[in-house]
SEGU-613248 format. One record per residue: residue in one letter; x, y, z of N, C-alpha, C in turn. Coordinates in Angstrom, 1 decimal. Example, Ala and Ser with C-alpha at 12.3 -4.5 7.8 and 13.67 -1.06 7.14 Angstrom:
! residues 2
<site "A",<13.2,-5.7,7.8>,<12.3,-4.5,7.8>,<13.2,-3.3,7.8>>
<site "S",<12.8,-2.2,7.1>,<13.7,-1.1,7.1>,<12.9,0.0,7.9>>
END
This chain:
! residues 241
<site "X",<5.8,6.5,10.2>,<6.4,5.3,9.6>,<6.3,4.2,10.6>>
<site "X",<5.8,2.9,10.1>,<5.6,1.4,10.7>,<7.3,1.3,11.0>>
<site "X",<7.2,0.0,11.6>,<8.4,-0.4,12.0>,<8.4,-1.4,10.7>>
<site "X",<7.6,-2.2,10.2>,<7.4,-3.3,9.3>,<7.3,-2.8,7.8>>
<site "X",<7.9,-2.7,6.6>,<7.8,-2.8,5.3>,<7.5,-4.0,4.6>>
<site "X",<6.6,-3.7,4.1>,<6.5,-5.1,2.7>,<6.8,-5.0,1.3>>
<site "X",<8.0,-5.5,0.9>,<8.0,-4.9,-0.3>,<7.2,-5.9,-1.3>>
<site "X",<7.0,-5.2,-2.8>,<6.3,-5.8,-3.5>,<6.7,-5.3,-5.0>>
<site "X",<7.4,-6.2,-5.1>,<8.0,-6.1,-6.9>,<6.7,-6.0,-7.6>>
<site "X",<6.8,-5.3,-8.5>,<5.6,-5.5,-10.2>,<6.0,-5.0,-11.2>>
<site "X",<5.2,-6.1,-12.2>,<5.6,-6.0,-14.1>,<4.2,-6.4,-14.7>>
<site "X",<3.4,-5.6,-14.7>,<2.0,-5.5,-15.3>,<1.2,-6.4,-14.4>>
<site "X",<0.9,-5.9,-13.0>,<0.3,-6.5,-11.9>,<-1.1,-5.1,-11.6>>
<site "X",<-1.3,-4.5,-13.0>,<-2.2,-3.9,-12.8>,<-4.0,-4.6,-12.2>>
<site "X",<-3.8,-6.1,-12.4>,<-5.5,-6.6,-12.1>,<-4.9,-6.6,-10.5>>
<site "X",<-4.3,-6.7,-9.9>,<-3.9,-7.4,-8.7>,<-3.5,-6.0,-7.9>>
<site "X",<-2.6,-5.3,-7.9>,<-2.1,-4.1,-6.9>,<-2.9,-3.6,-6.2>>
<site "X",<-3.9,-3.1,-7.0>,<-5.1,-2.3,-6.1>,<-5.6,-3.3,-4.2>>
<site "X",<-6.0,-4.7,-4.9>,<-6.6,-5.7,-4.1>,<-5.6,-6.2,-3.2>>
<site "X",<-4.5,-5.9,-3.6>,<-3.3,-6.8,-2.5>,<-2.3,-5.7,-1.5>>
<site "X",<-2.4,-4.1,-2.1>,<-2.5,-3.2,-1.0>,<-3.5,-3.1,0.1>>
<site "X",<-4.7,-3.0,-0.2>,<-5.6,-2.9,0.9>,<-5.8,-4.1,1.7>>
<site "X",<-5.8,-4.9,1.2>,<-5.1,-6.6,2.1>,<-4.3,-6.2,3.2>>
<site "X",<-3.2,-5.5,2.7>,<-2.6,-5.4,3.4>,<-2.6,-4.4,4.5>>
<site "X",<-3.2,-2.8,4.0>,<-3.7,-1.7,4.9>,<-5.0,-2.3,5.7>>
<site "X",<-5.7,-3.5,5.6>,<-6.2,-4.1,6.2>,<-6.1,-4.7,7.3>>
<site "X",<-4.7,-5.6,7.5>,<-4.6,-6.3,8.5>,<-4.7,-5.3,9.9>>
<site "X",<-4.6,-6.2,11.2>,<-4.9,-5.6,12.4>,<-3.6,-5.0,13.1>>
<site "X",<-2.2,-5.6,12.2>,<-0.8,-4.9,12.6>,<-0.7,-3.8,11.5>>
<site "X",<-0.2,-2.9,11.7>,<0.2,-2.0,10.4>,<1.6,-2.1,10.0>>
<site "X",<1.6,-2.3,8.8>,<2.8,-2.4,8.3>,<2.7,-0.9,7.0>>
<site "X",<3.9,-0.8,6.7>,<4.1,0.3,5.6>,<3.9,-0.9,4.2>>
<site "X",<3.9,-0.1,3.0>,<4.4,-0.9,2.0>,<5.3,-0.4,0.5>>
<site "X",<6.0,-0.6,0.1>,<7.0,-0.4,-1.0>,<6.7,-0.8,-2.4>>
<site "X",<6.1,-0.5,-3.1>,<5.6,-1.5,-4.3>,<7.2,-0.8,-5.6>>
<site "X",<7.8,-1.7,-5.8>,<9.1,-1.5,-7.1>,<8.1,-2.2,-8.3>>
<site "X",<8.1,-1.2,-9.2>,<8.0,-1.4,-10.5>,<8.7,-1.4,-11.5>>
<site "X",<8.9,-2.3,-12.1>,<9.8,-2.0,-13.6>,<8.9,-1.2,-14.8>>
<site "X",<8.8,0.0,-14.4>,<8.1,0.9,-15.5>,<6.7,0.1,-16.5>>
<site "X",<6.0,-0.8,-15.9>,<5.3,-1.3,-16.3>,<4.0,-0.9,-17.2>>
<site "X",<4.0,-1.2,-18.7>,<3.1,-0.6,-19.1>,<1.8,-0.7,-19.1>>
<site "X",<0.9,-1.4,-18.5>,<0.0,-1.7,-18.3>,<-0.5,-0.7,-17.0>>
<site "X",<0.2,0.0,-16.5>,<0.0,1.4,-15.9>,<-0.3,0.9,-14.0>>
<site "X",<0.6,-0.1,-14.0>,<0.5,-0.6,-12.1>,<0.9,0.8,-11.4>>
<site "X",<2.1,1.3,-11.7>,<2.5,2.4,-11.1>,<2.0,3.7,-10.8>>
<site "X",<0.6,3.6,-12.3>,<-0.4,4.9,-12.4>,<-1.5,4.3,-10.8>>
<site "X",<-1.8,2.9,-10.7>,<-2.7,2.3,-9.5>,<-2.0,3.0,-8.5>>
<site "X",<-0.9,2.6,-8.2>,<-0.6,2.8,-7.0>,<-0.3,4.2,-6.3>>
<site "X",<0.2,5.1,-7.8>,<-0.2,6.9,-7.5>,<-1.4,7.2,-6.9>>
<site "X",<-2.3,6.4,-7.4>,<-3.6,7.3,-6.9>,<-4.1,6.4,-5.7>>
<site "X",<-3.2,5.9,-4.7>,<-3.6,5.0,-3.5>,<-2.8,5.9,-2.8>>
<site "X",<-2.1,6.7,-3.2>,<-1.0,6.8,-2.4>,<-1.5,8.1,-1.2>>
<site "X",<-2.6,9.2,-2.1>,<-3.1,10.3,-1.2>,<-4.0,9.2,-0.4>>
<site "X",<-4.5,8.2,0.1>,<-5.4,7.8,1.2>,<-4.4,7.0,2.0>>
<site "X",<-2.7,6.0,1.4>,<-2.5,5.8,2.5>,<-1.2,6.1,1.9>>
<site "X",<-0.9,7.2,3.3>,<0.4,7.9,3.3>,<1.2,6.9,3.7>>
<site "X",<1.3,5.4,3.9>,<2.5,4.8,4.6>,<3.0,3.5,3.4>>
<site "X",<2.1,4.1,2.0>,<2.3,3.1,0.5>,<3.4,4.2,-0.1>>
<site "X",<4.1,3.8,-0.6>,<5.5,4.1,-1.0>,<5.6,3.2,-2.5>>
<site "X",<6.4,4.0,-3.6>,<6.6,3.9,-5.0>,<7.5,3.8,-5.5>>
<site "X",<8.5,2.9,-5.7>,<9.4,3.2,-6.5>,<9.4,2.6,-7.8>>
<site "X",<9.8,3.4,-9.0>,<10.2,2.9,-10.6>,<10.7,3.0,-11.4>>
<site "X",<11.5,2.0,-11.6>,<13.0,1.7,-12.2>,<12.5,1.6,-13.4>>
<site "X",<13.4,2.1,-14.0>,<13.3,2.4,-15.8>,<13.3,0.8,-16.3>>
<site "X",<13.8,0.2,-16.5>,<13.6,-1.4,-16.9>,<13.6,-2.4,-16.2>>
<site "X",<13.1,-3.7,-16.8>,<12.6,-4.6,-16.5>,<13.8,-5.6,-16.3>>
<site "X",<14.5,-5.6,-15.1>,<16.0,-6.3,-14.8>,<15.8,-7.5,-14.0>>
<site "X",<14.5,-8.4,-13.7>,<14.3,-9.3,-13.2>,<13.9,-9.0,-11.5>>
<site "X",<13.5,-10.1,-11.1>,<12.8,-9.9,-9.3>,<14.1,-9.6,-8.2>>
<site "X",<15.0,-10.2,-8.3>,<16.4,-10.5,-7.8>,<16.9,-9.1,-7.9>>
<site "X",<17.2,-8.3,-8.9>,<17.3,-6.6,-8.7>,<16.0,-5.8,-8.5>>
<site "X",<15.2,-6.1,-8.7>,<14.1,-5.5,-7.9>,<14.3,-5.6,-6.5>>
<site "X",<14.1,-6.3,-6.2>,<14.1,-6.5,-4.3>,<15.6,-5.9,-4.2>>
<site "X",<16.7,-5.7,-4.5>,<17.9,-5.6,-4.1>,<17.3,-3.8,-4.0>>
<site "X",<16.8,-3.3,-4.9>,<16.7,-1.8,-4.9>,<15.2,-1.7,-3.5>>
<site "X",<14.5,-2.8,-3.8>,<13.2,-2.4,-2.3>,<14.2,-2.7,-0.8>>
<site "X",<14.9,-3.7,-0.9>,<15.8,-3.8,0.4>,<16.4,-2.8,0.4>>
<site "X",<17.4,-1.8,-0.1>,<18.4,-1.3,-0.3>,<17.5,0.4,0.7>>
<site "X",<16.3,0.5,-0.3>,<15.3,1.6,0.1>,<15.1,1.4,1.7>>
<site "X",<14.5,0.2,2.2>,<14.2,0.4,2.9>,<14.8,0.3,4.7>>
<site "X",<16.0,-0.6,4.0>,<17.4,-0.4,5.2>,<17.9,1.2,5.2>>
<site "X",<17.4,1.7,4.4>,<18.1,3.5,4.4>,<16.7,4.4,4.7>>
<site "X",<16.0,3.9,4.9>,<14.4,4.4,5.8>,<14.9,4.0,7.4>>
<site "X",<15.3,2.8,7.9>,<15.6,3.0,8.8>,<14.2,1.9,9.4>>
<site "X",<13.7,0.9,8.8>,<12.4,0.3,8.9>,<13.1,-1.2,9.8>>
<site "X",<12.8,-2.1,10.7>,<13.6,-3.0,11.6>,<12.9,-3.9,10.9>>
<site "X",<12.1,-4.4,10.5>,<11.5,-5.5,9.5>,<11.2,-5.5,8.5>>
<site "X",<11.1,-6.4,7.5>,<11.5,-6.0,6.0>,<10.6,-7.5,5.7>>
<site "X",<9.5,-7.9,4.6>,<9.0,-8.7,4.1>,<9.0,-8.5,2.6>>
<site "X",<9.4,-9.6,2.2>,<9.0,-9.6,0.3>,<7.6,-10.2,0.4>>
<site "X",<6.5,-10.3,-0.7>,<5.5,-10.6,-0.9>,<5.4,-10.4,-2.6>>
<site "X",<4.6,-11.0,-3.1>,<4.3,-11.6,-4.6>,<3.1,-10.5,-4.5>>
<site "X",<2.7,-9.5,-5.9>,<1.6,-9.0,-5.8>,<0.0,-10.0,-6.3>>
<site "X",<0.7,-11.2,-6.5>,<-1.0,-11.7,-7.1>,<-1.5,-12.9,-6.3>>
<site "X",<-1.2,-12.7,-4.7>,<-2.3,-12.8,-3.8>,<-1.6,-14.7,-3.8>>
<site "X",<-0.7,-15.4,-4.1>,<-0.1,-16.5,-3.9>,<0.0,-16.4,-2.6>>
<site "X",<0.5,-15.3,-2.0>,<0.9,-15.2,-0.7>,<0.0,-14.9,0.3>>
<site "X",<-0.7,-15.0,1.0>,<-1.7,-14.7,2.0>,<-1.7,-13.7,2.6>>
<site "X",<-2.3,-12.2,2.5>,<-1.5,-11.1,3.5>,<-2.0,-11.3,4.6>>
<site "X",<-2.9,-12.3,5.5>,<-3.4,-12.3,6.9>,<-2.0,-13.3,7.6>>
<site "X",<-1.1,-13.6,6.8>,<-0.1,-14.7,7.4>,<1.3,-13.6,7.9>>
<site "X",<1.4,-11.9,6.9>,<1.9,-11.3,7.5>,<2.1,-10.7,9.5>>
<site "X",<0.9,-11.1,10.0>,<0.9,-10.6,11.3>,<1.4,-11.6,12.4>>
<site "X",<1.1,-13.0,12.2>,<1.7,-13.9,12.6>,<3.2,-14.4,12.6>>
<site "X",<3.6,-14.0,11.3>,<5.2,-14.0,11.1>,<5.8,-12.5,11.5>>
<site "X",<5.4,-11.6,11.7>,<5.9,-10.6,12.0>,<6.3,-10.6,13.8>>
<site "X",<4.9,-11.0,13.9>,<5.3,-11.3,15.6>,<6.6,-12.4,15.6>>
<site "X",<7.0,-13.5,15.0>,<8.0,-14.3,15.5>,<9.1,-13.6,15.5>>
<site "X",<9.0,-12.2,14.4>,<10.8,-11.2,14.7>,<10.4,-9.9,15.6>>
<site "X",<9.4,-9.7,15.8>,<9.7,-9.0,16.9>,<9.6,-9.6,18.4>>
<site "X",<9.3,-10.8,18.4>,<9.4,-11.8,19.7>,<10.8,-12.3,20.1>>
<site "X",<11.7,-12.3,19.2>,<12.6,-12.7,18.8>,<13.1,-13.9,18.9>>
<site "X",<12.1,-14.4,18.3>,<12.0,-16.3,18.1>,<12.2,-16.7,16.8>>
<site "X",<13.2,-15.5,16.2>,<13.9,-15.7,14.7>,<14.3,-14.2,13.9>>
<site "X",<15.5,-14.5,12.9>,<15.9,-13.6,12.2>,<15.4,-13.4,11.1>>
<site "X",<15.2,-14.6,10.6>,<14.4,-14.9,9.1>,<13.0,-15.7,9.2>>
<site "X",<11.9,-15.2,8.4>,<10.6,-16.3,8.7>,<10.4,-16.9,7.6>>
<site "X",<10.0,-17.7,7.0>,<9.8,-18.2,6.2>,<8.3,-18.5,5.8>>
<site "X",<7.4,-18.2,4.8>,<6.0,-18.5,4.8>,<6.1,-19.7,4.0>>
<site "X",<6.7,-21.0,4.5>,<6.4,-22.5,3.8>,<5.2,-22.8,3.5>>
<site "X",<5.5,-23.1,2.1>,<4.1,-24.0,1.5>,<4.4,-25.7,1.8>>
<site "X",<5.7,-26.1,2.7>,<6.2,-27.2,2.7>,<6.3,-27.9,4.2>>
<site "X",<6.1,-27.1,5.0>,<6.0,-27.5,6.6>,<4.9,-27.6,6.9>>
<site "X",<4.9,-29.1,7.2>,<3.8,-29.6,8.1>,<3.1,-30.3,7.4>>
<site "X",<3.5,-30.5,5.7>,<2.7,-31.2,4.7>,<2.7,-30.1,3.7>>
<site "X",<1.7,-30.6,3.0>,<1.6,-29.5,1.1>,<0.2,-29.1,1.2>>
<site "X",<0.7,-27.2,1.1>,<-0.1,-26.6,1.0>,<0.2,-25.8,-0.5>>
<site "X",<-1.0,-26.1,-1.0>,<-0.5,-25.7,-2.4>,<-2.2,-25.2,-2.8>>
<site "X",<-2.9,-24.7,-3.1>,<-3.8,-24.6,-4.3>,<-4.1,-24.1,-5.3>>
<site "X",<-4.5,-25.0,-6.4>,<-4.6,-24.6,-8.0>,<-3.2,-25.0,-8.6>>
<site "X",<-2.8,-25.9,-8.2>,<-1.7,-26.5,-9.1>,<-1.8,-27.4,-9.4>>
<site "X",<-1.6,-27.6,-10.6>,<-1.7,-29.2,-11.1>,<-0.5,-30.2,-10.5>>
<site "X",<-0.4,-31.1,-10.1>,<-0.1,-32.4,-9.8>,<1.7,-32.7,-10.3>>
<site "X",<1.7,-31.9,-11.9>,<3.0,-31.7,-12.5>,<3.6,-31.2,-11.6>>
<site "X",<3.2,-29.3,-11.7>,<3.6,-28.5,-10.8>,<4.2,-28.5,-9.6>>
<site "X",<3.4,-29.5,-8.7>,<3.5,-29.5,-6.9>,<4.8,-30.2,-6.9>>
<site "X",<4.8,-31.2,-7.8>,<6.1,-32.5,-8.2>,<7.2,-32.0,-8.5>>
<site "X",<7.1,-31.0,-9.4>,<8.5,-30.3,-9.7>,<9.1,-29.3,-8.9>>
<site "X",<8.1,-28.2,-8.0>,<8.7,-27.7,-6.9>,<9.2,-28.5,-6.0>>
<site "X",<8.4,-29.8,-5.7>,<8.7,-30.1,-4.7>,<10.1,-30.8,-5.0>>
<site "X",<10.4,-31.2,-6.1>,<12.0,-31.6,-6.6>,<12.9,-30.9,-6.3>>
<site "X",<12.7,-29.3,-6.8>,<13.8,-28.2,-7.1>,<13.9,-28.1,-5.3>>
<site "X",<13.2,-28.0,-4.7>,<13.1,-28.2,-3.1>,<14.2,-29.2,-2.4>>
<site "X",<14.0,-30.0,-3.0>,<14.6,-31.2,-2.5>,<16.5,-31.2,-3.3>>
<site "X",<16.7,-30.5,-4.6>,<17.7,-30.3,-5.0>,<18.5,-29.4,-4.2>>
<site "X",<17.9,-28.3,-4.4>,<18.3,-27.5,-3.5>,<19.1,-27.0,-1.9>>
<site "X",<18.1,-28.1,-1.1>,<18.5,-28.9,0.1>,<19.6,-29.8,-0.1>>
<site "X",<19.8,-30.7,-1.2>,<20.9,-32.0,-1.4>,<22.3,-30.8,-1.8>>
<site "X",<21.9,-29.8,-2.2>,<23.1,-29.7,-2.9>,<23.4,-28.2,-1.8>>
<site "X",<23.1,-27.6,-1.4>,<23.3,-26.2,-0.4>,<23.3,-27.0,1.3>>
<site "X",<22.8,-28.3,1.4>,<22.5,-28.3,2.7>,<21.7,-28.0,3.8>>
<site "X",<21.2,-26.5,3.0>,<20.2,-25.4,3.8>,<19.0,-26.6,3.9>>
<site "X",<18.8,-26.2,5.7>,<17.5,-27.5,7.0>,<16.2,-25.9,6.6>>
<site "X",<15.6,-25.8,5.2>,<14.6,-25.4,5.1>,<13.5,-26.4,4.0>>
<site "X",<12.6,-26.7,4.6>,<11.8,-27.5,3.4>,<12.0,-26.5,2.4>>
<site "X",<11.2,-25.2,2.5>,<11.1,-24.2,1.2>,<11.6,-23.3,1.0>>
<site "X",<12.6,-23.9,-0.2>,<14.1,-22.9,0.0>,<13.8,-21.9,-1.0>>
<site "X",<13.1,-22.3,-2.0>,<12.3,-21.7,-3.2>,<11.6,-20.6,-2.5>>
<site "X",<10.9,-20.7,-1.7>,<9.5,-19.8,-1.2>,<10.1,-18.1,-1.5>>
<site "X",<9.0,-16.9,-2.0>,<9.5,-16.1,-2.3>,<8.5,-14.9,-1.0>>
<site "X",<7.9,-15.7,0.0>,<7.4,-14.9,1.2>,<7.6,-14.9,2.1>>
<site "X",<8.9,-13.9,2.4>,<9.6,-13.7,3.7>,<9.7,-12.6,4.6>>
<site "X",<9.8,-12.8,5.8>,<10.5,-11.7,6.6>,<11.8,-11.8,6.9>>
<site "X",<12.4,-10.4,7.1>,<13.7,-10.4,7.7>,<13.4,-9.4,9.0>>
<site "X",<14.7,-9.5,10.0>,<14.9,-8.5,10.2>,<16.1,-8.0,9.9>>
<site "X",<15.9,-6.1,9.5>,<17.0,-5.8,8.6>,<18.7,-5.7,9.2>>
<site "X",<18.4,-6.2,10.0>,<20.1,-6.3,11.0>,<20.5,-7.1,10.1>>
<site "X",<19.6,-8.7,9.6>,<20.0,-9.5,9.4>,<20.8,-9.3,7.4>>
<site "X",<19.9,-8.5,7.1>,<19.9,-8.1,5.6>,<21.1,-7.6,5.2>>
<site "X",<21.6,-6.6,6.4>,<23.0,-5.6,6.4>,<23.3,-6.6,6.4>>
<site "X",<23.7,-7.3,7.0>,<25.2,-8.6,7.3>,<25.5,-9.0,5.9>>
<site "X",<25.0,-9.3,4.8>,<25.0,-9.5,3.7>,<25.3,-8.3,2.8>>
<site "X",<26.6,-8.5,1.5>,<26.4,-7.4,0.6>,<25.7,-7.8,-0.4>>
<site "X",<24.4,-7.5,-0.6>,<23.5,-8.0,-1.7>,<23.7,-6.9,-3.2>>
<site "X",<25.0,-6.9,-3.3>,<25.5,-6.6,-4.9>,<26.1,-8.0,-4.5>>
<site "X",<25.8,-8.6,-4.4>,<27.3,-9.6,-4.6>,<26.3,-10.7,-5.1>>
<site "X",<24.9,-10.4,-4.6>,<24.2,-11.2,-5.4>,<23.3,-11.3,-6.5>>
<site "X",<23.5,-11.7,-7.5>,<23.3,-11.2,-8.7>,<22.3,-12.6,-9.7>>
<site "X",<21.6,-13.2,-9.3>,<20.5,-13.9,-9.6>,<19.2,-13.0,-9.8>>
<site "X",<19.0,-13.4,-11.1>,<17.5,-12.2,-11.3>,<16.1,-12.9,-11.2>>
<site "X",<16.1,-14.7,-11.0>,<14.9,-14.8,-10.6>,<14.7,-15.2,-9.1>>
<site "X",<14.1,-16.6,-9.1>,<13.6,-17.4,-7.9>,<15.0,-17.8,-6.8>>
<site "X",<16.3,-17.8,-7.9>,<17.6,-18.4,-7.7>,<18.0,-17.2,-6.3>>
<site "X",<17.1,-15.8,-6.5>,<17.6,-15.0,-5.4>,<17.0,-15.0,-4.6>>
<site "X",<16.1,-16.0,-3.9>,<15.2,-16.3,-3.1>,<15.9,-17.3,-2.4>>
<site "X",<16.5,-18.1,-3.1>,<17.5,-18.9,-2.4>,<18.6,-18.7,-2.0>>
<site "X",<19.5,-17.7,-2.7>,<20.7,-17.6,-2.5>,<20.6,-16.7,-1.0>>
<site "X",<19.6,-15.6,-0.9>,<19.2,-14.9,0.7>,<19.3,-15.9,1.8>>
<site "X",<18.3,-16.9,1.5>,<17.8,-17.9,2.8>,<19.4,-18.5,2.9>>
<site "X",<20.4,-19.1,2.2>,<21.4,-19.4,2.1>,<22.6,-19.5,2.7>>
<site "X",<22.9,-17.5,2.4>,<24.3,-16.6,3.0>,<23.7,-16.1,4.6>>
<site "X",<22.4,-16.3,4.4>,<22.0,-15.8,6.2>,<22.1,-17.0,6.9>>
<site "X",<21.9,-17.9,6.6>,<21.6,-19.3,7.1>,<23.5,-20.4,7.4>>
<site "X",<24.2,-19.4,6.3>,<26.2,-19.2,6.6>,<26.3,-18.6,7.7>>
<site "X",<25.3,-17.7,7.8>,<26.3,-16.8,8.8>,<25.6,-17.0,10.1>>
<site "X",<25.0,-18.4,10.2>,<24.3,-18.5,11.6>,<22.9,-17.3,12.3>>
<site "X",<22.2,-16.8,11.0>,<21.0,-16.4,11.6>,<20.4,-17.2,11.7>>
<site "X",<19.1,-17.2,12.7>,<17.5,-18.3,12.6>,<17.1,-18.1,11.7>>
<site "X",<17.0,-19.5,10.8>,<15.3,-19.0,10.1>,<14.2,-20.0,10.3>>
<site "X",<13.1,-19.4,10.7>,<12.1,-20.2,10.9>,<11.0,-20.1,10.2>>
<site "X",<10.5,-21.7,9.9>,<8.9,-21.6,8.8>,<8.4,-21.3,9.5>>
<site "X",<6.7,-21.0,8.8>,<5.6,-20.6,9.2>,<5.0,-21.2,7.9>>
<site "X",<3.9,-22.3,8.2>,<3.3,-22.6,7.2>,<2.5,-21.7,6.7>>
<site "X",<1.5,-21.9,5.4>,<1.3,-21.0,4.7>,<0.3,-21.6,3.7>>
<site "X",<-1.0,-21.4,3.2>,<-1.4,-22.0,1.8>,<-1.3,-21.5,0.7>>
<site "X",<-0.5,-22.1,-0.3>,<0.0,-20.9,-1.3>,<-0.8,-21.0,-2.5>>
<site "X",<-1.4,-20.1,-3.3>,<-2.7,-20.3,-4.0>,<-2.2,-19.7,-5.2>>
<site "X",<-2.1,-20.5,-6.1>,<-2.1,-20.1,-7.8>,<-3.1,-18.6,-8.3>>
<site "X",<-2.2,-17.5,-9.0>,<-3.0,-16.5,-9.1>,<-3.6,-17.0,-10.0>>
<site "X",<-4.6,-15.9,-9.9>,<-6.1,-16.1,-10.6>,<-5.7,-15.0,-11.7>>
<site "X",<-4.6,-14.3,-11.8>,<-5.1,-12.5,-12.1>,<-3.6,-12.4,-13.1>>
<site "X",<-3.2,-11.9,-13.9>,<-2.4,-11.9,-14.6>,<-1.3,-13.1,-15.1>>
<site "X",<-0.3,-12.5,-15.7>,<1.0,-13.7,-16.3>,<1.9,-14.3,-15.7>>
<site "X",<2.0,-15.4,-15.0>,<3.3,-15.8,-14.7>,<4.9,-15.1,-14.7>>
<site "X",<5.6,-15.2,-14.2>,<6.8,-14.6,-14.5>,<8.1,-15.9,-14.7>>
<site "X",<7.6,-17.2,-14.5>,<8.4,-18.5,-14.7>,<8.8,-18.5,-16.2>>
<site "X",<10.0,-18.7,-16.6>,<10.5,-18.9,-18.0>,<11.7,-20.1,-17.5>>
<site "X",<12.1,-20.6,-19.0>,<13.3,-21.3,-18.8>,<14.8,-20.7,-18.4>>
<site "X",<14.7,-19.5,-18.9>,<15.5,-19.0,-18.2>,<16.2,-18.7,-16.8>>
<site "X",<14.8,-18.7,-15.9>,<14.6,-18.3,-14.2>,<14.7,-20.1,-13.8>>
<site "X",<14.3,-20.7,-14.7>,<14.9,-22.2,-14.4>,<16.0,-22.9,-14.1>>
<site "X",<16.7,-22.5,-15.6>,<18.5,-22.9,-15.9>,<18.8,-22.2,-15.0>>
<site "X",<18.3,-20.8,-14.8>,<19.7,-20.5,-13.5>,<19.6,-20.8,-12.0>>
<site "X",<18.5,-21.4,-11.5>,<17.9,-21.8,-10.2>,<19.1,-22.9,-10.2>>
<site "X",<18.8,-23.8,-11.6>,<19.9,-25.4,-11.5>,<21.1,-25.3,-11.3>>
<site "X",<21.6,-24.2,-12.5>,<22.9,-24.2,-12.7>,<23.7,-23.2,-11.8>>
<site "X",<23.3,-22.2,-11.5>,<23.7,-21.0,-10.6>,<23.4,-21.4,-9.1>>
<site "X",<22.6,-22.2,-8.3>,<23.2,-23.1,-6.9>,<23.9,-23.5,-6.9>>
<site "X",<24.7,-24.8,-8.2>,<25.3,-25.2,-7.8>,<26.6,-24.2,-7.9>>
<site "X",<26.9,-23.4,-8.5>,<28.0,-22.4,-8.7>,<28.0,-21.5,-7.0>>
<site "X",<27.0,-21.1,-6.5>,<27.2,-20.5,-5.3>,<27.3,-21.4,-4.3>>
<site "X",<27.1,-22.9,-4.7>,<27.8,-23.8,-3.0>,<29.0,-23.9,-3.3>>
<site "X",<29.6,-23.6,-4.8>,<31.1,-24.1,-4.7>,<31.7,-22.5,-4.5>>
<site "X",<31.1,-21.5,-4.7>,<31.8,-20.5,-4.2>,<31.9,-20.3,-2.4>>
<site "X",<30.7,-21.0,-2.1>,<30.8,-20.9,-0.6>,<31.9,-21.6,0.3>>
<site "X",<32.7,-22.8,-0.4>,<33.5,-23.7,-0.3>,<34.6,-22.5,0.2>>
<site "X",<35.2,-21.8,-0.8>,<36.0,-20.8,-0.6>,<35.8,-19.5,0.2>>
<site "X",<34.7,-19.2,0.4>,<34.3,-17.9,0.8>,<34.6,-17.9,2.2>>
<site "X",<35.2,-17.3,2.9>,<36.1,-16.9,4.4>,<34.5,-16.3,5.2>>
<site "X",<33.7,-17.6,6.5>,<33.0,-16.7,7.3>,<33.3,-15.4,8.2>>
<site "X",<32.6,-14.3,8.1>,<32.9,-13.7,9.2>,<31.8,-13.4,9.8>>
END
């Protein structure tokens, strides 16, 4: 067992899985990886069975339905703080995220020049490719909302490519957070950022997939808006320890 896990949620990420494990069994640090599936029928789960006899450090889990990203990762965290793993990364399976950016941000938590890393598409300028102009405008709003209304000193509070280290993860009871899209990507960077961990960016170029469906709906929208501003007013009351 690596000291580093990457987890990686999927829901019909069958074109992409294959290409974005060995990405990763590729780099020059080794990390383990976790792929959570929500029983996806397009057969991701059957990809990653037959990866699994060549690399013994790819790991499977699959939840009977399709309960959003925000309880996915709560079951890949939950796995892999009870493995006993000191680093913990979420990653997107359709290659938005860079896996050669994993080795550079890994070093900043085991250097310990932070608790949390952050792969910004927003530090140091906009790195974005294959988005239209709408797109970059509207992240870059919900960005800026986000910040006005949480306070959280991260350009990309949105970003869904991170490291922890898992000390930092336990300090949090993540049943208590219950956002099923992007909104739990924020609420993490958030309650860590309450309780006085680091978190530091690491810029990043974040690339529009080429390879399957979006998972953006109105629904992972309304609740990004309306569900922040409900957790800064719960934070108002909530006793630090």
């Amino acid at each position: 067992m690596n000291t580093a896990v990457v987890v990686i949620p999927t829901y019909n990420e069958s074109a992409n899985i294959q290409g974005i494990i060995h990405a990763v069994m590729d780099l020059s640090v080794p990390f383990d990886v976790l792929v959570v599936d929500d029983n996806s029928p397009d057969g991701t789960s059957k990809i990653v069975q037959g990866l699994q006899a060549r690399f013994p450090q790819l790991h499977l889990e699959v939840r009977q339905n399709k309960e959003g990203l925000g309880p996915a990762y709560i079951h890949g965290f939950k796995w892999a703080m009870n493995k006993g793993y000191t680093f913990l990364f979420e990653m997107d399976a359709d290659f938005s995220h860079p896996p050669k950016a994993l080795v550079p941000m890994v070093a900043l938590l085991q250097e310990d020049k932070s608790d949390v890393v952050v792969g910004s598409r927003y530090k140091k300028g906009i790195r974005v490719r294959k988005w239209p102009l709408s797109r970059i405008v509207l992240s870059l709003a919900a960005s800026l909302y986000v910040r006005i209304i949480t306070g959280l000193p991260v350009a990309d509070p949105t970003a869904g490519f991170v490291g922890y280290k898992t000390k930092a993860l336990s300090a949090l009871n993540l049943d208590e957070i219950r956002f099923k899209g992007y909104a739990f990507q924020i609420a993490l960077k958030f309650w860590l950022w309450r309780k006085d961990f680091r978190i530091v960016e690491f810029p990043i170029t974040f690339t529009d997939r080429t390879a399957g469906d979006s998972k953006m709906n109105t629904s992972i929208i309304s609740e990004a808006i309306f569900g922040i501003i409900g957790m800064k007013w719960r934070s108002l009351f909530k006793k630090q320890t």
